[in-house]
C-alpha positions as CSV (number, residue, x, y, z in Angstrom):
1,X,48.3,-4.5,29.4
2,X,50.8,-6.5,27.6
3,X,53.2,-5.2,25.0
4,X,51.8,-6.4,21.4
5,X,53.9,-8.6,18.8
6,X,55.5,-5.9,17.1
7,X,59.4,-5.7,17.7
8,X,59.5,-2.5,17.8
9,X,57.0,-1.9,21.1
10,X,58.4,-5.4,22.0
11,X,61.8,-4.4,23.1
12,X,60.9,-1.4,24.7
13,X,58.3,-3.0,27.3
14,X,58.8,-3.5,31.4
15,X,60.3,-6.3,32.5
16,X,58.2,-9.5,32.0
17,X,58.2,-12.8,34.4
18,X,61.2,-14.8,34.7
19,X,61.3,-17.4,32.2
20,X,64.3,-20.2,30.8
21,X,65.6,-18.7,27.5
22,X,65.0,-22.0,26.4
23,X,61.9,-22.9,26.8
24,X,60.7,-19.4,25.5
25,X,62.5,-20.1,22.6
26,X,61.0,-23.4,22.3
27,X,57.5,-22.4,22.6
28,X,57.8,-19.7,19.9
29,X,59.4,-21.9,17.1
30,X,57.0,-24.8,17.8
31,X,54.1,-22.0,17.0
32,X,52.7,-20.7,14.2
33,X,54.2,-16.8,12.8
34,X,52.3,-14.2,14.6
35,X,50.6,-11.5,13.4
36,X,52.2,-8.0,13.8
37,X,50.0,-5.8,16.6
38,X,50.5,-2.3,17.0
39,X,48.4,-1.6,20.1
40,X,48.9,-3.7,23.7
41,X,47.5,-7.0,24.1
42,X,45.4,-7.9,27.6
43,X,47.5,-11.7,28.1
44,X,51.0,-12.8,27.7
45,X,50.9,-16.0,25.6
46,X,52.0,-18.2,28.2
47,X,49.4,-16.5,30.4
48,X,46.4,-16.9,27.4
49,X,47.5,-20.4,27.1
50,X,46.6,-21.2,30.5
51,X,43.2,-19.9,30.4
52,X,40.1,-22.3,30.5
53,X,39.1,-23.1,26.8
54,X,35.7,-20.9,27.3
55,X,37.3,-17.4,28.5
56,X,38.9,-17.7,25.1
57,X,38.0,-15.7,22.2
58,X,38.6,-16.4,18.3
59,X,40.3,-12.8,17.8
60,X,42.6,-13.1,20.8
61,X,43.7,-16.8,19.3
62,X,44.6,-14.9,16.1
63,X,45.9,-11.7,17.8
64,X,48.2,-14.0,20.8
65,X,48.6,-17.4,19.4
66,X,48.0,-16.7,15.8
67,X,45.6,-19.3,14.5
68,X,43.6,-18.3,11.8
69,X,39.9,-17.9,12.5
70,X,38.0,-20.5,10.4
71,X,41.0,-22.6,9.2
72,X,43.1,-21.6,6.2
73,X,41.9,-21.9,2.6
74,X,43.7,-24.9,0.3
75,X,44.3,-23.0,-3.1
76,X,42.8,-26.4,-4.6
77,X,39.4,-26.2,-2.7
78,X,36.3,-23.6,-3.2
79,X,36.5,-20.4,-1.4
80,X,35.7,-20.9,2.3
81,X,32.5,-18.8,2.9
82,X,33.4,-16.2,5.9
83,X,32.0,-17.6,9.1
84,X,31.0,-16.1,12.9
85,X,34.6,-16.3,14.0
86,X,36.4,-15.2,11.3
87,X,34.1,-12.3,11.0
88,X,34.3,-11.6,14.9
89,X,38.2,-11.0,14.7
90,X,37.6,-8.5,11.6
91,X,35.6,-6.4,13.4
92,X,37.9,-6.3,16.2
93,X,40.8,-5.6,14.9
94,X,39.0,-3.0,12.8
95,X,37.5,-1.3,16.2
96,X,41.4,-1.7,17.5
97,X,43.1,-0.1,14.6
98,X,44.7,-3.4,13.4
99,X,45.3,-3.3,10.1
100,X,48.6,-4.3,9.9
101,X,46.9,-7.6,11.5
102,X,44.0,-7.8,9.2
103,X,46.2,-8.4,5.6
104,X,48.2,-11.2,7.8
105,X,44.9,-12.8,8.4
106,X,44.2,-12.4,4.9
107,X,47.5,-13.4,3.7
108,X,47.9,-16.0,5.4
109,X,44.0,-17.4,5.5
110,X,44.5,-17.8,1.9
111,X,40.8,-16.6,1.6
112,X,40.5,-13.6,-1.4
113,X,39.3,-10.9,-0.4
114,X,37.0,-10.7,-3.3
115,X,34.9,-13.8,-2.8
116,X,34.9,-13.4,1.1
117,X,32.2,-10.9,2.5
118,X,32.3,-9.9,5.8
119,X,29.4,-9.4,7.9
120,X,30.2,-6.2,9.6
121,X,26.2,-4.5,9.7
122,X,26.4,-5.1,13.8
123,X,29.8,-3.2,14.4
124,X,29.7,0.1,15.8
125,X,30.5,2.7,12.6
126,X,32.4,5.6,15.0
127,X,34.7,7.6,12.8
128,X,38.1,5.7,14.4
129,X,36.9,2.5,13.4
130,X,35.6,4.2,10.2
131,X,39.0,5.3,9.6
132,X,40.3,1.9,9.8
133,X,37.7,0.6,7.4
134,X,38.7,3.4,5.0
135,X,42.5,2.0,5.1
136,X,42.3,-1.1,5.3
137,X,39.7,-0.8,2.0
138,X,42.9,0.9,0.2
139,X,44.7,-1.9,1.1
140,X,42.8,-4.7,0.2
141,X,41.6,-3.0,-3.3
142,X,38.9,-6.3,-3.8
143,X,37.8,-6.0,-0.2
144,X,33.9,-6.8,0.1
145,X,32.0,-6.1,3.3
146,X,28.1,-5.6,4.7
147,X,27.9,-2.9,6.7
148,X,25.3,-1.4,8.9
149,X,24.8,2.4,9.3
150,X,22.6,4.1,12.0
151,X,21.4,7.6,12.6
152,X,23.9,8.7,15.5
153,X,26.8,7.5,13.7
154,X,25.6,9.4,10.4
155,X,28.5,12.1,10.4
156,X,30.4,9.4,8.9
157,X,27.9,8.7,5.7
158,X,30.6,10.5,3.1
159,X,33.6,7.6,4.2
160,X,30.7,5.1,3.4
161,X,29.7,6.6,0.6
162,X,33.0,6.3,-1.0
163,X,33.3,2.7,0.0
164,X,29.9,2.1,-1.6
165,X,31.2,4.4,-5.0
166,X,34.3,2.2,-4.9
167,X,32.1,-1.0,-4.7
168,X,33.2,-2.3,-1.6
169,X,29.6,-2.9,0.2
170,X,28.3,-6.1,-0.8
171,X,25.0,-5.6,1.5
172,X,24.4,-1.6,3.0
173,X,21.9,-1.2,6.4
174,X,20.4,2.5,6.7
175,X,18.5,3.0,9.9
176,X,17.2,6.0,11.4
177,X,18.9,8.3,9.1
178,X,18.3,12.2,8.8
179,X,16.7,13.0,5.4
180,X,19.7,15.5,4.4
181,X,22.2,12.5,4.9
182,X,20.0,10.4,3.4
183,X,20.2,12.5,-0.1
184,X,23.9,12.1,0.1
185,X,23.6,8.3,-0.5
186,X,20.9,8.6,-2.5
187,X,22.5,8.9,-5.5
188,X,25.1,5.9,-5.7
189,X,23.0,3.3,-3.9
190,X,22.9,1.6,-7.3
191,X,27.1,0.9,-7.0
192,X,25.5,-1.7,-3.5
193,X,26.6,-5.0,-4.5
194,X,23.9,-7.4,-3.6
195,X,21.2,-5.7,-1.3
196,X,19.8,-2.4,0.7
197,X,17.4,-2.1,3.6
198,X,16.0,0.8,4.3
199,X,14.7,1.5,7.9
200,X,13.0,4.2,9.3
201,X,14.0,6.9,6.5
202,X,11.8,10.2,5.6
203,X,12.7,10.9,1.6
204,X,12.4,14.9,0.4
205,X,11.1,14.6,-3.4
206,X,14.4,15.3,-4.6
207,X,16.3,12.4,-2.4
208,X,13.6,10.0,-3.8
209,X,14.3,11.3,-7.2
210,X,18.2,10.7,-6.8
211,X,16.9,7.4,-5.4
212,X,15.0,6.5,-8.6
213,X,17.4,7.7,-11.2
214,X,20.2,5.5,-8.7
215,X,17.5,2.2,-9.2
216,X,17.3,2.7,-13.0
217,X,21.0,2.6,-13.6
218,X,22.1,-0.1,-11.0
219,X,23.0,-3.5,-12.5
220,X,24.0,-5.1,-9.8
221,X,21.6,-4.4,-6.9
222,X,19.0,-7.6,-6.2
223,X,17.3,-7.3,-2.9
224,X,16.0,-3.8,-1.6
225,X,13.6,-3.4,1.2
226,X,11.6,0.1,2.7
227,X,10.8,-0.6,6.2
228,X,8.9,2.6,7.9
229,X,9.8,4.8,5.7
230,X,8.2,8.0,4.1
231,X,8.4,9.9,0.9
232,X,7.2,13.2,0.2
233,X,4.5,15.0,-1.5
234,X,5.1,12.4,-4.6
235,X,3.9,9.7,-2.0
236,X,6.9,7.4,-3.7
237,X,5.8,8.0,-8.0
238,X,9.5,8.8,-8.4
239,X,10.3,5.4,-6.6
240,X,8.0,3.3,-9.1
241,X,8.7,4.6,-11.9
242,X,13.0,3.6,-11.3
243,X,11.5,-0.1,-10.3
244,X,9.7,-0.1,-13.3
245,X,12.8,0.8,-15.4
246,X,15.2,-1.1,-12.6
247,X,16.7,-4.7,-14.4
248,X,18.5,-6.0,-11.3
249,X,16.3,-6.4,-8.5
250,X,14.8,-9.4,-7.9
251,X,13.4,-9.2,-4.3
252,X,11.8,-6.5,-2.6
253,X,9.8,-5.6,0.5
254,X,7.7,-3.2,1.7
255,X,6.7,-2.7,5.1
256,X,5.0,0.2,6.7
257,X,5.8,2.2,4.0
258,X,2.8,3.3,2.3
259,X,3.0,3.5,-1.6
260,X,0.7,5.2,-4.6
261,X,-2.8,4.2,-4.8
262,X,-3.1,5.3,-8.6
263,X,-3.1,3.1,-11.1
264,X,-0.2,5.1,-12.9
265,X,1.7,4.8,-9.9
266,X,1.2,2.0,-7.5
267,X,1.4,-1.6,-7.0
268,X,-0.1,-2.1,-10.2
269,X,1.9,-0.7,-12.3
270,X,4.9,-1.8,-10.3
271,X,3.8,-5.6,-11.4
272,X,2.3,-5.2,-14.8
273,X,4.9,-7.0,-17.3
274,X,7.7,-6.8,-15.0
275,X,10.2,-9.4,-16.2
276,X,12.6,-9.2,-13.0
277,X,11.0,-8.9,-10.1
278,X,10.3,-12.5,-8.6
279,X,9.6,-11.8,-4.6
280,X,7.2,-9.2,-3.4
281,X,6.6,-8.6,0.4
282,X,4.1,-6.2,1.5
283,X,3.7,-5.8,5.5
284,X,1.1,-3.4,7.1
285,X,0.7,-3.4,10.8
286,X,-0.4,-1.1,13.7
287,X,-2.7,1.9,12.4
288,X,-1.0,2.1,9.5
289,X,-3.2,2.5,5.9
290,X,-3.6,-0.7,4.5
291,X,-1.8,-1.1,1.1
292,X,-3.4,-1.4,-2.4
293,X,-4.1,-5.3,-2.3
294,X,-6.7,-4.8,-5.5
295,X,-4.5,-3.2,-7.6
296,X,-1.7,-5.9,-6.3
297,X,-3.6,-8.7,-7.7
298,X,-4.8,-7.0,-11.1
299,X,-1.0,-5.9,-11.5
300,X,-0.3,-10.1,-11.2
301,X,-2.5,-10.7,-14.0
302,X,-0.3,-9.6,-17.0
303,X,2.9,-10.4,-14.4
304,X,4.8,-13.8,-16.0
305,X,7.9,-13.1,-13.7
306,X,6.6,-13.0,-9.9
307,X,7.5,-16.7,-7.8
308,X,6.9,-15.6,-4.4
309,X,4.2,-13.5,-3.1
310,X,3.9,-12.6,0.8
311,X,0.8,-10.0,1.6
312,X,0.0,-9.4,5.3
313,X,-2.3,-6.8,6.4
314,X,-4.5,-6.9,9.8
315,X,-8.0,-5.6,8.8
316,X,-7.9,-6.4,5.1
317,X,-11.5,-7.7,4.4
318,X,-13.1,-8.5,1.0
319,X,-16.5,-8.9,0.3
320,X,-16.0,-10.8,-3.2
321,X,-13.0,-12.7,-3.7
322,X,-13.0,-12.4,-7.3
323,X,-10.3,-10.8,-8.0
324,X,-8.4,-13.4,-5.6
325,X,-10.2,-16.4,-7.5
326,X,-8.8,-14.5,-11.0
327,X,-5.0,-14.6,-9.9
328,X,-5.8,-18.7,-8.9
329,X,-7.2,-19.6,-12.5
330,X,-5.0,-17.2,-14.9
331,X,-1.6,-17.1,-13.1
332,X,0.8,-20.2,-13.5
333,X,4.6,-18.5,-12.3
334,X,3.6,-17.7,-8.6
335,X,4.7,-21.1,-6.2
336,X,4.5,-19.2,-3.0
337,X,1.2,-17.4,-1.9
338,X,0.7,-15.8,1.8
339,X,-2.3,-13.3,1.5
340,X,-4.8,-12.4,4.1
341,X,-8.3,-14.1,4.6
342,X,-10.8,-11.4,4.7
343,X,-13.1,-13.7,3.7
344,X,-16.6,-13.6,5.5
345,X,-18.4,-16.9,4.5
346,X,-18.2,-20.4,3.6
347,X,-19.6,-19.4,0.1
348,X,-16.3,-16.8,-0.3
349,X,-13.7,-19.6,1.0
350,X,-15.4,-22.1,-1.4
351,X,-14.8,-20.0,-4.5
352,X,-11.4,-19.4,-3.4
353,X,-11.2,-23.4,-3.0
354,X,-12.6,-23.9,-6.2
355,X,-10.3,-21.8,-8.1
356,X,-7.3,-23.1,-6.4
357,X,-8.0,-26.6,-7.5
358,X,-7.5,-25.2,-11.5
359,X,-3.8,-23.7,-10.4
360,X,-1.0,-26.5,-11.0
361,X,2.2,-23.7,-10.1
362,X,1.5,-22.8,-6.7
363,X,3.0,-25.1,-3.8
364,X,2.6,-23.3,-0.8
365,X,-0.8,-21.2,-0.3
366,X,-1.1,-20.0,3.7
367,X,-4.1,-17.5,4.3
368,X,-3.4,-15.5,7.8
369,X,-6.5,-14.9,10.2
370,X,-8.7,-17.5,8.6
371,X,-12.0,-16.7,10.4
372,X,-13.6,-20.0,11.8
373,X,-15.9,-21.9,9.6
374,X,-17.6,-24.7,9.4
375,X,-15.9,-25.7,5.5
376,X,-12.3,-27.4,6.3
377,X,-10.7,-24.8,4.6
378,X,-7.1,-25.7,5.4
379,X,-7.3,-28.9,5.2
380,X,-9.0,-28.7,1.2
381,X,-5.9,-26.2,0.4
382,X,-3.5,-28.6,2.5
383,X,-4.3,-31.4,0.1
384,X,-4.3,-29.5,-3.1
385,X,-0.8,-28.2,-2.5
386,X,0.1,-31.8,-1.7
387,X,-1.3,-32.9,-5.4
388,X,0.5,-29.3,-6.7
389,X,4.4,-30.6,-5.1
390,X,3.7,-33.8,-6.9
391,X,3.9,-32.2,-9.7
392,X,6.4,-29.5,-9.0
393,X,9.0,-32.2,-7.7
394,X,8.5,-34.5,-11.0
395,X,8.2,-32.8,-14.2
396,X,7.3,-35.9,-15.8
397,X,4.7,-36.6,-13.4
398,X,1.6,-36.5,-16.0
399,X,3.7,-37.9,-17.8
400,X,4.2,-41.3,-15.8
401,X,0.8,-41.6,-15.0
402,X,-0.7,-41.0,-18.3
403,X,1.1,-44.4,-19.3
404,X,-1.6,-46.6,-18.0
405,X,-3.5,-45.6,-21.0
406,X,-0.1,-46.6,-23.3
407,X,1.7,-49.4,-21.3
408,X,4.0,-50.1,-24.6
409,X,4.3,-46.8,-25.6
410,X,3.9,-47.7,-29.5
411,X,0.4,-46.3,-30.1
412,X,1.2,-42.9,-30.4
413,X,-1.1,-42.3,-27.7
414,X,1.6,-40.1,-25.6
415,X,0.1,-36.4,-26.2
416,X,-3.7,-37.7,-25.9
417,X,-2.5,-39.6,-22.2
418,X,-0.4,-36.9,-20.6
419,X,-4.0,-34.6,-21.8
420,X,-6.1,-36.9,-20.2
421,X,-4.1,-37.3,-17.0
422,X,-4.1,-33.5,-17.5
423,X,-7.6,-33.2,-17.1
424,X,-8.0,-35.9,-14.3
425,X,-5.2,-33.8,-12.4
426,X,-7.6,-30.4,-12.6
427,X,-10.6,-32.3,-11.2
428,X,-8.6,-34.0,-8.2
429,X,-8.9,-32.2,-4.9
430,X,-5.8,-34.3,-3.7
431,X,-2.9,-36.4,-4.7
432,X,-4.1,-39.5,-3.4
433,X,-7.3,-38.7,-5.5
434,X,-5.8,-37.9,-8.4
435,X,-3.3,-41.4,-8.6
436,X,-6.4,-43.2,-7.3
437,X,-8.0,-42.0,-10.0
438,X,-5.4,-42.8,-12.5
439,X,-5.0,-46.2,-11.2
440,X,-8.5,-47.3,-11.5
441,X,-8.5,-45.8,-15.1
442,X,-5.2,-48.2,-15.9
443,X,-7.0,-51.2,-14.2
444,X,-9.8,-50.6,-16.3
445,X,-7.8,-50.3,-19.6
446,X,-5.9,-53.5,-18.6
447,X,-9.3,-55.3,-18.1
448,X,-10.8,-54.2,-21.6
449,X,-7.1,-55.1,-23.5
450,X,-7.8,-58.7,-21.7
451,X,-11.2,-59.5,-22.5
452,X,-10.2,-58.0,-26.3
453,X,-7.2,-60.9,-26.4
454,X,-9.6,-63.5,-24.9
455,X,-11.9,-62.7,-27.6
456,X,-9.9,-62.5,-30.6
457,X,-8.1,-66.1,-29.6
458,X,-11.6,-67.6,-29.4
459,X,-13.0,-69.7,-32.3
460,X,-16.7,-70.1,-33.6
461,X,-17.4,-73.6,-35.8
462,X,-20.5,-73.0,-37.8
463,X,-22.3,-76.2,-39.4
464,X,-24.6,-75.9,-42.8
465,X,-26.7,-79.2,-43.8
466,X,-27.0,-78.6,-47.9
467,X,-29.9,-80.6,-49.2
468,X,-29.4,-81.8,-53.0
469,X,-33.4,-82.2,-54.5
470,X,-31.7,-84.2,-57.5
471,X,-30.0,-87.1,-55.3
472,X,-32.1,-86.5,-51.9
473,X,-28.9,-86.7,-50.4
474,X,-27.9,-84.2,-47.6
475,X,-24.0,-82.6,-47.5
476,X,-22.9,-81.4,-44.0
477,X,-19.7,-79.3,-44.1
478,X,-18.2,-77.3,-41.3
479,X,-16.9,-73.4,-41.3
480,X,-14.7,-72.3,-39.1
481,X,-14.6,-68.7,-38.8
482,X,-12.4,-65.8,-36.4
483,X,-14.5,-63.5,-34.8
484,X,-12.3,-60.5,-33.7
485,X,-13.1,-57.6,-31.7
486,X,-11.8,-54.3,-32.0
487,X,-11.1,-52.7,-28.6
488,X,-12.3,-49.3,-28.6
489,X,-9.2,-46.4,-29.0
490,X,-8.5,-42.9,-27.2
491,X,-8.3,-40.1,-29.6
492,X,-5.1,-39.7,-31.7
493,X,-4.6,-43.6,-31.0
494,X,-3.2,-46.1,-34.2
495,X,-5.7,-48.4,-35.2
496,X,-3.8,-51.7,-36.7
C-alpha cells in the first residue's frame, strides 16, 4: 500500500521510486490541493496516472488526484443535485474512515451540505462505518443523507436513531428488522425528512402504537410504504387511525401487508375526507388475503384529495361493477386509475365503459388481467383517455371549441357554448368524435348565419293597380319592402 496524503504518515513511509526533484515538484504544483487521507492509499499518483481510463474509479480521483466528483458548485448557479459519482466517493471514504477527506470534498465542491442528499441506503451500516457516519454528522451539523438499514446490522439502530432525532435522514430503508428494534424507531420516525419504507417488519401493538402517535405528529414525512409487514392483534387500527390524523403524507403504499376490514378501521376510513393523501398503492400477491377493494372505492366517494390510484390484486373478481361504475361518474380528482378486471362479461365491461365516458379527470385508466372478450374493451377506454388528455393538457379546451357557436365573441353566448361543447364532450366516445362533432356543428352555424345575410340583403318589389270608379282611370304604384329574417338564437344569446 501507499502512504496517504497526510504529512504526517508521509514523511515517515519506505523509500519510494527514484524520481527528479523537479519534476515531482512540477507535477504537484501544476495539480489541484489534495485532500488529507489518514489511512494508505492502493497507487502512487504517478502510478494511478498511468492506469487505463476504465480501472479508474471516481473516489480514488478524489482521494489520489483530488478532482471533485461531479464538478464544483459556482456560488452563482442552483445547487448541483448529488450524483452516482459523487455519492460513490461518500460512501467510501465513509467505509474507510475518511472524514477528514469528506469536509474537503465538501469544502471545496462548494455543494451545502443541506440541499445535497446523499444516497447512501446501499452501503453496508457495520458499526465502523457507523461510527464514521455519526462524526462526520457532528461535523457537517446540516448534513442530509438516505440510508438503508437491514436486520443483521440492527445492533446499530440507536446511532441511526439519533441521526434520524437530529434530522439527518432525508429518506430511512428498514428491512428485515426484529420487532424489539423495531419499537426503538418507532417512536421518532416522524423527525424522517422526506420518506420511509418499511420491509418485512412484524409490529407488537405497542410498536404500532408508538408508530401512530410518531405519524400524527410528523410534519415533514411524505412518502411511507409497508411492504410484508405484520401488526398485531390490532391488525394495524392503531396505524389508521395516525394516517387519519397524519397532515404530511402524500404517498403511501401497501403491499402484502394486510390492513382492517371494518369500516371503522380500514381502507375506508383511511380515504373518507382525507385532504392529504394523493397516491394510494395497494399490492396483493402470492396467497396472500386480498385487500378491502369495496371499502377502497366507497372510501373514494367522499375523497376530493386522491390523484393517483394503483390496485393490483390476482384473484379479485366482481360480479357487479357498480361500485366501480360509481367512482367513474361521481369522482372528478383521480387522473391515474390501475385497478384489476374481475369483470366476467361483455355486459359488466360495458357498464364500466359507459361510466367512463361521463369522467372528464382521469387520463390514464389500465385494468390488469382483462379476460378476453369479444367488446374492444381497450381500445373504447384507449380512446376516451385520448378525448380526457385533450382536455387535461388545455384548460381552455371547451372553451376553444365552444367558439364555433360565437365566432365574434359579442353575443354573450360564452357560458351557453362552453355548456354545449360540455355536453357534446360527455356524449363523445373519442377526441376525434368529439372535434368532429364540434366542427360539423360550427359548419352548420356558419351555413344558417349565411343564408340569414343572403336573406336580409334581398329585396321584394310589390305592385298594386288602384282603380278609381269616378275617373275609370287605373293608378299603378310600386312598394318596395325588406323582408328580414331572424336567425334562430342559443339560449342566453342577445337578440339585436
Amino acid at each position: 500500500m501507499i502512504p496517504s496524503n497526510s504529512p504526517s504518515t508521509t514523511t515517515s513511509s519506505g523509500p519510494a521510486e527514484p524520481v527528479a526533484p523537479e519534476s515531482t515538484s512540477a507535477a504537484f504544483a501544476s495539480g489541484p490541493e489534495l485532500p488529507p487521507v489518514m489511512g494508505s492509499l492502493p497507487y502512487a499518483r504517478q502510478d494511478y496516472e498511468q492506469l487505463p481510463e476504465h480501472e479508474k474509479t471516481p473516489e480514488l480521483d478524489f482521494l489520489i488526484l483530488g478532482k471533485i466528483p461531479g464538478g464544483k458548485q459556482n456560488p452563482a448557479d442552483p445547487p448541483l443535485p448529488s450524483n452516482r459519482d459523487f455519492e460513490r466517493t461518500v460512501m467510501h471514504c465513509l467505509i474507510a474512515g475518511e472524514t477528514e477527506a469528506l469536509n474537503f470534498l465538501w469544502r471545496e465542491s462548494g455543494r451545502d451540505p443541506a440541499k445535497t442528499t446523499v444516497d447512501l441506503t446501499s452501503m453496508s451500516m457495520d458499526r465502523d462505518t457507523v461510527a464514521a457516519l455519526v462524526k462526520h454528522g457532528n461535523d457537517q451539523k446540516n448534513l442530509k443523507v438516505d440510508l438503508g438499514l437491514r436486520g443483521h446490522h440492527a445492533d446499530v439502530i440507536e446511532e441511526i436513531a439519533m441521526l434520524v432525532a437530529e434530522g439527518k435522514v432525508n429518506r430511512l430503508l428498514l428491512s428485515g428488522l426484529p420487532a424489539e428494534r423495531m419499537e426503538q424507531l418507532a417512536p421518532i420516525v416522524g423527525k424522517i425528512g422526506n420518506a420511509l419504507s418499511l420491509h418485512n417488519i412484524p409490529m407488537s401493538v405497542r410498536c404500532e402504537q408508538a408508530f401512530a402517535e410518531a405519524l400524527r405528529q410528523s410534519e415533514s414525512l411524505a412518502t411511507l410504504g409497508l411492504i410484508q409487514c405484520s401488526f398485531g392483534d390490532s391488525q394495524g387500527k392503531y396505524f389508521i387511525e395516525g394516517m387519519r390524523k397524519n397532515h404530511s403524507i402524500t404517498e403511501l403504499e401497501v403491499t402484502n401487508t394486510p390492513l382492517p376490514t371494518t369500516s371503522e378501521s380500514g381502507y375506508r376510513a383511511l380515504l373518507a375526507d382525507n385532504p392529504i393523501l394523493q397516491k394510494l398503492t395497494v399490492v396483493q400477491w402470492g396467497l396472500q388475503p386480498l385487500p378491502d377493494i369495496d371499502a377502497i372505492l366507497s372510501g373514494l366517494l367522499s375523497n376530493q384529495a386522491l390523484r393517483t390510484l394503483h390496485v393490483q390484486a390476482s384473484g379479485y373478481t366482481q360480479e357487479n361493477p357498480q361500485k366501480l361504475c360509481n367512482l367513474l361518474e361521481k369522482n372528478r380528482t383521480l387522473t391515474r386509475l390501475s385497478f384489476p378486471a374481475g369483470l366476467n362479461s361483455d355486459k359488466a365491461y360495458q357498464a364500466v365503459t359507459a361510466s367512463l365516458a361521463k369522467n372528464t379527470s382521469l387520463t390514464t385508466f389500465i385494468v390488469h388481467d382483462a379476460s378476453p372478450s369479444a367488446y374492444d374493451f381497450e381500445t373504447v377506454v384507449d380512446d376516451l383517455m385520448s378525448r380526457n388528455r385533450a382536455l387535461a393538457n388545455d384548460p381552455s379546451y371547451l372553451q376553444k371549441a365552444g367558439r364555433g357557436f360565437d365566432p365574434s365573441g359579442n353575443s354573450g353566448m360564452a357560458d351557453p357554448a362552453v355548456l354545449i361543447a360540455q355536453h357534446a364532450f360527455l356524449l363523445s366516445s373519442s377526441r376525434h368524435e368529439f372535434e368532429t362533432i364540434m366542427a360539423e356543428a360550427e359548419l352548420s352555424i356558419r351555413e344558417q348565419d349565411r343564408r340569414a345575410r343572403e336573406a336580409n340583403a334581398r329585396s321584394v318589389v310589390t305592385t298594386t293597380v288602384t282603380t278609381d270608379p269616378a275617373s275609370a282611370i287605373n293608378t299603378t304604384s310600386t312598394t318596395t319592402t325588406t323582408t328580414t329574417t331572424t336567425t334562430p338564437s342559443l339560449p342566453g344569446s342577445s337578440s339585436s
